[in-house]
C-alpha positions, 0 to 999 in steps of 0.5 A: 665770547660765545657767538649766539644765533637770533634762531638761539636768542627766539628759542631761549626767550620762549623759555623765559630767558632773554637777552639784553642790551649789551647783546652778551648777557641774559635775564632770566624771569622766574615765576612766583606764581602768586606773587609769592616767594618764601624764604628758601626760594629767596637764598635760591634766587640770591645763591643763583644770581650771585653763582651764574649772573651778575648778583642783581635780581629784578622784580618785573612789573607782573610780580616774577624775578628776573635774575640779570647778567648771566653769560650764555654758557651759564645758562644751562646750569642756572636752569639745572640749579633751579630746577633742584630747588623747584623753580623754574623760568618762562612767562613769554610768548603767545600763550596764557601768561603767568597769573597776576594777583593783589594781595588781597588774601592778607589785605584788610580790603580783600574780599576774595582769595587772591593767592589762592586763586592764583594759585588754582589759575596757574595749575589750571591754565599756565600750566594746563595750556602751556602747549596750546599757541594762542593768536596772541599772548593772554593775560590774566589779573586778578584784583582782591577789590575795587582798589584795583591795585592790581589793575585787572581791568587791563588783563586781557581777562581781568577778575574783581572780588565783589560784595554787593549790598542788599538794603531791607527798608524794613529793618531800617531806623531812619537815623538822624546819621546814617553809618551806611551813607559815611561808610560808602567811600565812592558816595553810592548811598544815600538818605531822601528827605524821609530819611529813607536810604538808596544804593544807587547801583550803577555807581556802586562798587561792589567793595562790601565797604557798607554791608554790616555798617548798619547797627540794625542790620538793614544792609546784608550781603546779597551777592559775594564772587567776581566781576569779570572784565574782558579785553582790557590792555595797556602799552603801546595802545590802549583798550578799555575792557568790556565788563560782564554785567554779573557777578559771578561764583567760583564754577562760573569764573572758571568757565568764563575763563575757559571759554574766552581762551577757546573762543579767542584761540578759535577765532582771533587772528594771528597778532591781534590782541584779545581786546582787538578780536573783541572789538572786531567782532563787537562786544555783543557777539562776544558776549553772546557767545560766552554766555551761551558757552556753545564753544565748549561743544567744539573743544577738543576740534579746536585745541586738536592735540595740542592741549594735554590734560 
């Protein structure tokens, strides 16, 4: 048997490949980077796991694979054979980990999406600031809807596909039976005793479930984009996030997403959660700053060499 120092065991676990309990083997995690693998990618993974590992492979609970048992002097060649056929192994230290998406983009409640997304995210801040050192590992979910099956709200940048109502009274019939009041599946709609009808917002979604219910058309869509909510995170502790109070366009998500990655790079403290910093600083500041996006002015101060376009 191979004797493997810890300084070896740190350096391959920043390459994704981690040891396991038996001490002797490895699992190395290959990244999906949407959640998606076709078919081709799948005889890879079954011809690698079966030639250099044990011949099990494993989803993880943020949709990469894990290839199991593989031996220390396997390692290099399992890496050389998926590098052939474009995979390639990471999603581990203090950086920007891999994008977590629903799938939203097939799904017949998705409102956005959320591969594609993914898919974006990955090029732009996996990938793109794969070589900036963060204070913490930073996470990013990404949900098609309010199901939230993907449970972005505890990312540490969790992103919600939303469609917000508009009622015009105007246009309204006052039926006997409401479609938008059966339509609304968390009870935000509702009709008076004039048979007017009202969308209480603070209880209201944003899942688009209303909009077009209506035979008359008195229920359009005001706003279709993302919700943001920031800070969340759920293991060993647990942190409820802070939501953005808008909803927010395509140009705008990325922007929101780029400054809260500087803003936690330029003043989180090594070890300390994105949701921690937040707290510390209190949610105000936090917000304040982002919105402002004064951080941007102090990017390249802040990233020094480290990220490369």
């Amino acid at each position: 048997m191979t004797e493997v120092t810890a300084e070896v065991k740190k350096a391959l676990k920043g390459r994704g490949i981690i040891c396991l309990r038996d001490g002797e083997h490895y699992a190395a995690r290959v990244l999906t980077v949407d959640g998606v693998l076709n078919a081709d990618e799948l005889r890879t993974l079954t011809e690698a796991a079966e030639k250099f590992g044990n011949g099990n492979v494993a989803l993880t609970t943020r949709l990469q694979v894990e290839v199991q048992g593989i031996p220390y002097e396997n390692i290099e060649p399992f890496c050389a054979f998926l590098e052939e056929h474009g995979l390639t192994t990471g999603g581990t230290g203090n950086k920007v980990r891999p994008i977590v998406c629903c799938k939203g983009t097939v799904c017949t409640h998705g409102l956005i999406d959320t591969q594609a997304l993914a898919r974006e995210l990955h090029e732009k801040f996996y990938l793109g600031w794969h070589g900036v050192t963060l204070p913490h590992k930073f996470k990013i979910g990404i949900g098609g809807c309010p199901n939230n099956c993907a449970k972005p709200d505890i990312n540490d940048f969790g992103i919600m596909g939303q469609r917000t109502p508009d009622y015009c009274e105007d246009d309204c019939k006052k039926c006997r039976k409401c479609a938008v009041v059966n339509a609304c599946p968390v009870k935000a709609a509702s009709v008076d005793e004039n048979r007017v009808m009202h969308i209480d917002a603070q209880r209201c979604t944003g899942c688009g479930k209303c909009i077009d219910a209506c035979n008359f058309g008195a229920v359009r869509e005001k706003q279709r984009g993302y919700k943001i909510m920031v800070g969340g995170f759920w293991g060993k502790r647990r942190h409820l996030p802070t939501v953005v109070d808008k909803v927010f366009t395509h140009d705008e998500l990325l922007e929101m997403l780029e400054r809260s990655i500087l803003l936690f790079r330029d003043q989180g403290k090594v070890g300390e959660r994105f949701g921690d910093y937040i707290e510390r600083i209190g949610a105000e500041s936090f917000l304040a700053q982002l919105e402002s996006g004064e951080v941007m002015k102090r990017k390249d101060e802040i990233l020094s060499a480290e990220l490369k376009k």
